[in-house]
ZADRENVO-488388 format. One line per field, with one value per atom (N, C-alpha, C): residue number from 1; residue in three letters; atom name; x, y, z. Coordinates in steps of 0.02 Angstrom, whole numbers. Layout:
k	[NUM/...];
r	[Ala/...];
a	[CA/...];
x	[X/...];
y	[Y/...];
z	[Z/...];
This chain:
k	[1/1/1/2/2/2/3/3/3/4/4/4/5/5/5/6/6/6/7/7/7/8/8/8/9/9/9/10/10/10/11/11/11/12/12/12/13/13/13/14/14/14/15/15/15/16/16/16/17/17/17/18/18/18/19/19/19/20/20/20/21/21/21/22/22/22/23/23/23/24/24/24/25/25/25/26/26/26/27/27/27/28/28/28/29/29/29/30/30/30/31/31/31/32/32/32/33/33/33/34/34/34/35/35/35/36/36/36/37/37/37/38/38/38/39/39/39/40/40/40/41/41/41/42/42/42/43/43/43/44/44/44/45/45/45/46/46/46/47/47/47/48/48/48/49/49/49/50/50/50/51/51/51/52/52/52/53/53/53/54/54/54/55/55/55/56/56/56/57/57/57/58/58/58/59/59/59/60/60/60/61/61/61/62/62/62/63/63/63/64/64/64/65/65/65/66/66/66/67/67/67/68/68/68/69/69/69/70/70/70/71/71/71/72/72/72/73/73/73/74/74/74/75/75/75/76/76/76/77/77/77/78/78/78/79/79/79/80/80/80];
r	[Unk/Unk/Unk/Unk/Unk/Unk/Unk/Unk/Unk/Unk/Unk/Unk/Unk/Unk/Unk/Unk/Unk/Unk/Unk/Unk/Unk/Unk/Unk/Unk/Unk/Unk/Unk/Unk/Unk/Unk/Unk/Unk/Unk/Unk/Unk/Unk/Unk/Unk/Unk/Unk/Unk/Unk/Unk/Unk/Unk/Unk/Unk/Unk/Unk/Unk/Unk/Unk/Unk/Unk/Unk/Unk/Unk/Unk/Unk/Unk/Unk/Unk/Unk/Unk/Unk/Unk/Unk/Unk/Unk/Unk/Unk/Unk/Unk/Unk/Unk/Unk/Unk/Unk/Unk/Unk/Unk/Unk/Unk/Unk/Unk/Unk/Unk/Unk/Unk/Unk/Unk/Unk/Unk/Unk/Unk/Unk/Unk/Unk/Unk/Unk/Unk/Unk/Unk/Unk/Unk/Unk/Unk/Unk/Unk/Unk/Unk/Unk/Unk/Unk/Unk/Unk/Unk/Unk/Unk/Unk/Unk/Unk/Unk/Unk/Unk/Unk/Unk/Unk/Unk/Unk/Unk/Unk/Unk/Unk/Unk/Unk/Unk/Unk/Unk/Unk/Unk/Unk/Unk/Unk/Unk/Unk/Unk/Unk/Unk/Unk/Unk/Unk/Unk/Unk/Unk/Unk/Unk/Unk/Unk/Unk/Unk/Unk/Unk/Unk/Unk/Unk/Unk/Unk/Unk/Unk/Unk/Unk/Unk/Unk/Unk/Unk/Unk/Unk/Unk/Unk/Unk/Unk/Unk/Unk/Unk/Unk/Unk/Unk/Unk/Unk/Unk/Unk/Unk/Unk/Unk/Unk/Unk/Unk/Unk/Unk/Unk/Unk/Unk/Unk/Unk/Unk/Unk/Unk/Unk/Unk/Unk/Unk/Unk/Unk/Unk/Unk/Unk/Unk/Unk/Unk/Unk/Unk/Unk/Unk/Unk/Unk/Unk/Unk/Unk/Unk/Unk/Unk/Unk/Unk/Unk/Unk/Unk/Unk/Unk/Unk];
a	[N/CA/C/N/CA/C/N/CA/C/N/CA/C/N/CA/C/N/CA/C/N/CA/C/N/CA/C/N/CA/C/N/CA/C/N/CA/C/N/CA/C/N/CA/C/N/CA/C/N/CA/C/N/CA/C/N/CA/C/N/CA/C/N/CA/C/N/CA/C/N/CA/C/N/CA/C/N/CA/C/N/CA/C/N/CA/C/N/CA/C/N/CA/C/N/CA/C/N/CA/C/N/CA/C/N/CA/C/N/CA/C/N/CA/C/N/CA/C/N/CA/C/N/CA/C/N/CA/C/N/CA/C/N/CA/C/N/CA/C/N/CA/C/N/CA/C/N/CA/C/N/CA/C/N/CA/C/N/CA/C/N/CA/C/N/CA/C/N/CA/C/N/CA/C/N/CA/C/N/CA/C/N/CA/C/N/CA/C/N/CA/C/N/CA/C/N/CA/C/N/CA/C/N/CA/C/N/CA/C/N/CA/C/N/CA/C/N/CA/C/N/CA/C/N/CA/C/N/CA/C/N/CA/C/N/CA/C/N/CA/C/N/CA/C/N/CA/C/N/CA/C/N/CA/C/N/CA/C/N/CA/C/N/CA/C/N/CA/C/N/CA/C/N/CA/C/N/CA/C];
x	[5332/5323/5290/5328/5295/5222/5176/5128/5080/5124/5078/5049/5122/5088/5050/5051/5012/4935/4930/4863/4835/4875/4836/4830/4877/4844/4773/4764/4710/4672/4651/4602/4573/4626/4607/4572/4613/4580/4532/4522/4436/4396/4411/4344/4345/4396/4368/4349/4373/4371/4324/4305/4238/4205/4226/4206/4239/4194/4212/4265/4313/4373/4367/4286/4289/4234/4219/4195/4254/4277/4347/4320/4277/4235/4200/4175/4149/4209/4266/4312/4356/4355/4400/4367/4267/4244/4268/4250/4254/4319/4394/4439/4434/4425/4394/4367/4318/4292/4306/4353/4388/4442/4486/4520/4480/4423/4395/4421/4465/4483/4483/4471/4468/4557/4601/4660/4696/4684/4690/4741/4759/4798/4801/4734/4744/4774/4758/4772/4858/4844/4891/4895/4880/4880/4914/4967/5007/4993/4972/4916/4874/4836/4774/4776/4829/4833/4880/4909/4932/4876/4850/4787/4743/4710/4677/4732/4775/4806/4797/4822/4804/4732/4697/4630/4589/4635/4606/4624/4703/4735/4703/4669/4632/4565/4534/4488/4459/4509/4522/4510/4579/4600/4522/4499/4454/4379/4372/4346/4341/4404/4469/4450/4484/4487/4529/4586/4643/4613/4685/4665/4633/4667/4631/4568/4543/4468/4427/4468/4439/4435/4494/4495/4442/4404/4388/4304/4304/4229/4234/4259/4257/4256/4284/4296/4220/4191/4136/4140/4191/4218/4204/4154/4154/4195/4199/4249/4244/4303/4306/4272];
y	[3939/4010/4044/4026/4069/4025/3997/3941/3996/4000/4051/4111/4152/4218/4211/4151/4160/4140/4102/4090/4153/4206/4272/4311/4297/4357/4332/4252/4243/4213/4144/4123/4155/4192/4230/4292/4308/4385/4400/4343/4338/4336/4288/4273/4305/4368/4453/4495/4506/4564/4596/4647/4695/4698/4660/4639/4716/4707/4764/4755/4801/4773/4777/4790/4793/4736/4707/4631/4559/4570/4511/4449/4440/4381/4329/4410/4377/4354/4387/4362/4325/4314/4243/4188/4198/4122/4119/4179/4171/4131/4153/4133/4058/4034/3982/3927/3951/3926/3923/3956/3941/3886/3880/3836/3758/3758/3693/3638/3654/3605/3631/3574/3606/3611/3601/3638/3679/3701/3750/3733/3666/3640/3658/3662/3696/3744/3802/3874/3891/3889/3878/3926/3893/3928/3990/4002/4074/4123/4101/4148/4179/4139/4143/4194/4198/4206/4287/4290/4356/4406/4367/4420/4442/4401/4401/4457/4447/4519/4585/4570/4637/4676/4657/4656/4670/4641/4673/4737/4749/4814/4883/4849/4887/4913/4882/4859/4905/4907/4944/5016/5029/5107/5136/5079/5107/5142/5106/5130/5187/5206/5230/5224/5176/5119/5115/5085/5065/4971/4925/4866/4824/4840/4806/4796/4848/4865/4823/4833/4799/4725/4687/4617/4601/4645/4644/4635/4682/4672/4618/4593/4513/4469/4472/4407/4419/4474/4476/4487/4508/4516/4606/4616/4679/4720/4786/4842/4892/4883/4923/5002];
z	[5963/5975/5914/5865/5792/5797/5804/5793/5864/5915/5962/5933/5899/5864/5812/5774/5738/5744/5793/5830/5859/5869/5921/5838/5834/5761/5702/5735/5683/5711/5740/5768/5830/5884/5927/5912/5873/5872/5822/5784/5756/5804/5865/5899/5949/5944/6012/5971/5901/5856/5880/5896/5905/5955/6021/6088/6116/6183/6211/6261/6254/6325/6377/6399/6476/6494/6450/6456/6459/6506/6528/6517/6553/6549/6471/6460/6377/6335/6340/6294/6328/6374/6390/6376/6414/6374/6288/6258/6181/6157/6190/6184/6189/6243/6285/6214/6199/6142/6074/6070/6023/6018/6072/6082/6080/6130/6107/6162/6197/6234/6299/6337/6439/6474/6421/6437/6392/6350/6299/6256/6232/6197/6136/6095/6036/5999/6055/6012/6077/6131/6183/6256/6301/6370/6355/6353/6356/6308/6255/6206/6210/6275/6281/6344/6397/6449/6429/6377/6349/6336/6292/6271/6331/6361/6442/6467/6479/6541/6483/6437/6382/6379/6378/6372/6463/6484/6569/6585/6557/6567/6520/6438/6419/6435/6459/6489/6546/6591/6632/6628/6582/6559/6534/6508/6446/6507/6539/6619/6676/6663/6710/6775/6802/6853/6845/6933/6931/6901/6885/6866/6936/6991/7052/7075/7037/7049/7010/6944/6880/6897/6921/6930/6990/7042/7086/7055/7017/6983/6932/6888/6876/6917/6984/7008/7049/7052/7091/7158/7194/7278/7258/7329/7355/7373/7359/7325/7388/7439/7519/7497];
């Protein structure tokens, strides 16, 4: 657990620092790439998957958009 926080407070959040929060995409690959591995063993799935909902919910706000909408325009599915 302490090895998680300390991965979001330093390797993670070097490689979003200054990204925009309504780019979900760009910073999950970034995250993505940081970790280095195709199951996120390094830095760690739930780290990675913390920051991702944080960052969608900011993301969002920062928009003002509900989040449904927001997840709707990442995933690329047309908006009723």
């Amino acid at each position: 657990c302490a090895k998680a926080v300390e991965n979001v407070n330093t390797v993670l959040a070097d490689a979003i620092m200054g990204m925009d929060s309504a780019d979900q995409r760009g910073i999950d690959e970034a995250m993505l790439k940081a970790d280095g591995t195709p199951n996120k063993a390094n830095l760690g799935a739930n780290a990675i998957l913390g920051i991702s909902l944080a960052i969608s919910k900011a993301g969002a706000a920062s928009r003002g958009i509900p989040l449904w909408k927001h997840y709707a325009e990442v995933a690329g599915n047309p908006i009723p």
